[in-house]
C-alpha positions in Angstrom: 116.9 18.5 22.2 116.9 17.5 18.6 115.6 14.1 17.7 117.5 12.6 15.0 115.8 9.4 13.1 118.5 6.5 11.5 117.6 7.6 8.2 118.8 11.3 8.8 122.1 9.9 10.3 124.1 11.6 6.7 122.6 14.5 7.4 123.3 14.4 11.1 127.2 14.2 10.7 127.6 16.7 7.9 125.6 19.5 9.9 127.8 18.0 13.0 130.9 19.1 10.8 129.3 22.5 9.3 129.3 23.4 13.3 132.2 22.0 14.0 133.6 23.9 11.4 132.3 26.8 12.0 133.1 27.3 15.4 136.8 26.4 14.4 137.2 29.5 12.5 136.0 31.2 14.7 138.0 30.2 17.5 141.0 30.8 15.0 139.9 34.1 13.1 139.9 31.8 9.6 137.7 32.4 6.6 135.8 29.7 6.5 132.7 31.3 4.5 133.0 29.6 1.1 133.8 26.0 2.3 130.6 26.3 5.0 128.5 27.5 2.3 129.6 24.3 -0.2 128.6 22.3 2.8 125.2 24.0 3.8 124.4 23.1 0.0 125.4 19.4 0.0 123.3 18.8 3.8 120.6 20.6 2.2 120.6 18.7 -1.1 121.1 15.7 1.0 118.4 16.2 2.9 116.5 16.9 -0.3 117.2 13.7 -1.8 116.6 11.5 1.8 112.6 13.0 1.7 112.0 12.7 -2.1 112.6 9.1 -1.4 111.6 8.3 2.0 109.9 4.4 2.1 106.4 3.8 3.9 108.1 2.7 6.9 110.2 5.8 7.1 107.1 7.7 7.0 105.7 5.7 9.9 108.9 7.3 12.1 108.5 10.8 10.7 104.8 10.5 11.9 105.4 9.5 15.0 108.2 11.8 16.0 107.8 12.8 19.4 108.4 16.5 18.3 106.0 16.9 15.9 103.3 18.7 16.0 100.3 18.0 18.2 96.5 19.1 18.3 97.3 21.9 20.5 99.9 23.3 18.6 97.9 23.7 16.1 94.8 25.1 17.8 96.9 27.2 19.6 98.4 28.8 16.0 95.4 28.2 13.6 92.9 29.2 15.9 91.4 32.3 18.1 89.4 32.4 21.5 89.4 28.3 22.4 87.7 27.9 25.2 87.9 23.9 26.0 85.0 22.0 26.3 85.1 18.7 28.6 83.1 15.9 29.6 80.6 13.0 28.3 78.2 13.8 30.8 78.6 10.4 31.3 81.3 9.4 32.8 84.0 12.1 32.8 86.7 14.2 30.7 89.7 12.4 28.5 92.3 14.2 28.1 93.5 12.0 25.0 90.9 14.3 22.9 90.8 18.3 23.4 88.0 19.8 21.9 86.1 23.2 21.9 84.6 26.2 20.4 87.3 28.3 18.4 87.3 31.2 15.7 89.2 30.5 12.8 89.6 33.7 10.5 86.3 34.9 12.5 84.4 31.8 11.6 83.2 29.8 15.0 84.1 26.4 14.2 84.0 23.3 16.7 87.9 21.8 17.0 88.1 18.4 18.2 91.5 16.8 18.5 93.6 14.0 19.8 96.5 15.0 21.9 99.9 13.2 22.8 102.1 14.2 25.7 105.2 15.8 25.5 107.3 13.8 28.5 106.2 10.9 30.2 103.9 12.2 32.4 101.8 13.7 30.3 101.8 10.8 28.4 100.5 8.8 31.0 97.4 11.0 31.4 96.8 11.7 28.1 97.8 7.3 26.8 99.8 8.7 24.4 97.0 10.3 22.4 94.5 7.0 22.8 90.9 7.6 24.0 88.6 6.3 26.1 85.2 5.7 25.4 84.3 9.0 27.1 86.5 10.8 24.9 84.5 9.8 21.7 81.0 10.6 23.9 82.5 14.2 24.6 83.9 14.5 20.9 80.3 13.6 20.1 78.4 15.6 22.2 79.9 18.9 21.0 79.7 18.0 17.2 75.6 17.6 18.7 76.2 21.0 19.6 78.0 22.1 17.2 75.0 20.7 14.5 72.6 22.5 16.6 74.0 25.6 16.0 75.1 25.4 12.5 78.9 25.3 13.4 81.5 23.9 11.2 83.3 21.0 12.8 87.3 20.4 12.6 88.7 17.6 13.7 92.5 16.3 13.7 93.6 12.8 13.9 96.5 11.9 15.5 96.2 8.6 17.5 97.7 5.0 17.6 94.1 4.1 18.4 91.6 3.9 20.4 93.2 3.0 24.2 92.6 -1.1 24.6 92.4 -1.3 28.9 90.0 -3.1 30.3 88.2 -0.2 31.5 87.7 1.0 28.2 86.4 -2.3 27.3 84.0 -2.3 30.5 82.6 1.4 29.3 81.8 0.6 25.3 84.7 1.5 23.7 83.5 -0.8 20.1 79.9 0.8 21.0 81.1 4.3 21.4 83.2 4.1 18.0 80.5 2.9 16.9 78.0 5.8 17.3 80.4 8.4 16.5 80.8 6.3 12.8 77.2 6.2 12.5 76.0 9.8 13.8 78.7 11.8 12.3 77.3 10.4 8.8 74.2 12.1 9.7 75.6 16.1 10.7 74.0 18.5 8.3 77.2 20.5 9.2 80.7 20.7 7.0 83.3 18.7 8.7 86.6 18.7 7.8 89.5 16.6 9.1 93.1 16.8 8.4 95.5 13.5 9.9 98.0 15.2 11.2 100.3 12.1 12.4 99.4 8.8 12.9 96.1 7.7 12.1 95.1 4.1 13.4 91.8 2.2 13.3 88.7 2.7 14.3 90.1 5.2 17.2 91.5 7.6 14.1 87.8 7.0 11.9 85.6 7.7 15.0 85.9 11.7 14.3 87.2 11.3 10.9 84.1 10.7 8.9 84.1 14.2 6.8 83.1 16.1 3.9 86.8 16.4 3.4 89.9 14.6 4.7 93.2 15.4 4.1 96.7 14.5 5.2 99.5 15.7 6.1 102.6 14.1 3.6 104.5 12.6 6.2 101.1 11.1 8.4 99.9 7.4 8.0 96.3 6.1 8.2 95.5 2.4 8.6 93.0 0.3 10.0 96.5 -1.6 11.9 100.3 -0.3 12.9 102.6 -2.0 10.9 104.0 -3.5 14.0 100.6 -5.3 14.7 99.9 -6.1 11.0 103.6 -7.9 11.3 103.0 -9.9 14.4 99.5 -11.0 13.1 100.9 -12.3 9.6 104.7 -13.4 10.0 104.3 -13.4 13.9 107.2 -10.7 14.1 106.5 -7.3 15.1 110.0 -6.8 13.9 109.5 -7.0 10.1 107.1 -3.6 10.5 108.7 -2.3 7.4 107.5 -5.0 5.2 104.0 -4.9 6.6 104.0 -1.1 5.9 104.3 -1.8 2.1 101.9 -4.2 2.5 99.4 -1.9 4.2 99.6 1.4 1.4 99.4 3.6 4.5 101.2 6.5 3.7 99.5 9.4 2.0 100.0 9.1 -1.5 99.0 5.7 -1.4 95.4 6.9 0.1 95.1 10.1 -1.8 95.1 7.3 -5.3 92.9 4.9 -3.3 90.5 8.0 -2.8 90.6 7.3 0.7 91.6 10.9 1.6 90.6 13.6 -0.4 93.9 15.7 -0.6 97.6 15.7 0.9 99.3 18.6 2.7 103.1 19.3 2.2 105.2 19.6 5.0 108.3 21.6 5.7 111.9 20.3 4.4 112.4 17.5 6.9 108.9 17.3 8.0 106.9 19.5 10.7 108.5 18.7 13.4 111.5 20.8 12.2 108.9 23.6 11.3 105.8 24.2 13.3 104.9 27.6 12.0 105.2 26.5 8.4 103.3 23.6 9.2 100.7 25.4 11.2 100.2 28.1 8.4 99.8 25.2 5.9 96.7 23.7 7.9 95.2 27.0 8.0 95.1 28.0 4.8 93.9 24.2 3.6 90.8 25.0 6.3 90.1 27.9 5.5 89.7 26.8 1.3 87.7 24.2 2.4 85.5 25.3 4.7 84.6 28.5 2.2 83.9 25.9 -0.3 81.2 24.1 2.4 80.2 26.8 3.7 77.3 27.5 0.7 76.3 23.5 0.5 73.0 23.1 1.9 72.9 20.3 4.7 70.6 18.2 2.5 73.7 18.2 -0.4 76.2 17.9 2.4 74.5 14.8 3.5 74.1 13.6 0.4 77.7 14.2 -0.6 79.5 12.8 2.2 77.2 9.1 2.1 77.8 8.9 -1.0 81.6 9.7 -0.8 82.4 6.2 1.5 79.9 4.3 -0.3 82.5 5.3 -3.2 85.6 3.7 -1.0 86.7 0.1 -2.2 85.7 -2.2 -4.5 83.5 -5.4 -4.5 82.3 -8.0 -7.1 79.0 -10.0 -7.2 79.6 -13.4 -7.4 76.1 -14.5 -8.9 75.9 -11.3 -11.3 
């Protein structure tokens, strides 16, 4: 089933005509070729001129479709030979992060991602794509692994954040956001992460300090949902739109804060109306990237990726 968001509603109705249309004449045995042409042309200029000037908020819905791509899509299309990896050794195995060994192009790389459901069970075992603690303490364990074997590590982001129960809590979720942050900065492997949706808080940074992130176009990446951000300043969830001005989420607004590093373009209408497209897009933006890594020496790649958050924000010095 198609999911339509309100801002496609134009669009809706005149492809809802084109068929309409179409299976008239046919019913009837009428020529109907040129007129459903001129209308293919004005729903696909429409549709055009909708995403050329989509708003931050409008991004928000696009990345959080609930038939856009997820981690698994991808790895299952990017990638060759996964063989999942699970388990902290701690704890146990969240299934809000899949990760694992993988070829990509014949190069082993390590592929950690966060997954959503697809229905509402899934959801429910997955939290809609929000770790535990042991999720980040498996995600970490195999980019261990993955540094001591001099494997490439991949991640993609695609979380609300990190899950808030109280058994979270009880387990370390701040602690084990915490470590990934700090040891991740220390990996003397490339690691390259693409936001492939929604990106939120410290549960989106916790495998998303890289040598290189990107974005897809139609992702967001926040340290808040505009939701929260609204309830927090104008105590209204409701006025979400205005906070996602506020908030510069979207990726163009990153890419010129040098937050992310580069943005991926999506398929007409976003990915969810094109996996393939979308799939072949994060490929080939891995594949440039990691070639680029691959002859950087860990002491550069160290050296380059400290030095590339120290670069993020800006600060004055009151007594200079």
């Amino acid at each position: 089933m198609t999911v339509w968001l309100d801002f496609e509603k134009p669009v809706l109705e005149l492809e809802q005509k084109i068929q309409d249309l179409r299976e008239h004449a046919s019913e009837r045995g009428l020529e109907a070729e040129d007129e459903l042409a001129e209308l293919t042309r004005k729903a696909d200029q429409m549709r055009r001129d909708i995403y050329a000037n989509l708003t931050r908020y409008q991004r928000v819905q696009i990345a959080r479709h609930p038939k856009r791509p997820y981690a698994l899509d991808y790895i299952q299309t990017c990638f060759d030979d996964f063989t999942e990896l699970k388990g902290d050794r701690h704890f146990g195995d969240d299934p809000a992060i899949i990760a694992g060994l993988a070829t990509l192009e014949g190069r082993p790389v390590m592929v950690i991602g966060q997954q959503k459901g697809r229905d509402t069970r899934e959801n429910l075992m997955r939290r809609f794509g929000m770790p535990n603690p042991e999720g980040y303490r498996k995600a970490l364990r195999l980019m261990q692994l993955a540094d001591r074997f001099r494997v490439p590590v991949v991640t993609l982001v695609d979380t609300p954040g990190a899950y808030p129960g109280l058994g979270a809590e009880e387990r370390g979720q701040a602690e084990a956001i915490a470590v990934n942050l700090r040891e991740m900065g220390t990996f003397g492997v490339p690691i390259v992460t693409v936001v492939t949706g929604e990106g939120g808080s410290g549960g989106a940074l916790a495998i998303a300090v890289a040598d290189v992130v990107l974005m897809f176009e139609n992702s967001i990446y926040s340290v808040i949902s505009p939701e929260g951000c609204a309830s927090i300043l104008w105590r209204d969830g409701k006025q979400g739109a205005k906070a996602a001005e506020a908030l510069r989420l979207a990726a163009p607004d990153l890419e010129a804060l040098g937050i992310v590093d580069g943005v991926l373009p999506e398929p007409m209408g976003g990915a969810h109306r094109d996996h393939a497209a979308a799939a072949a897009t994060l490929k080939a933006a891995l594949i440039e990237n990691l070639d680029r890594l691959s002859g950087v020496s860990p002491a550069q790649l160290l050296e380059q990726r400290q030095s590339k958050y120290r670069r993020i924000g800006v600060f004055s010095d009151p007594g200079a």
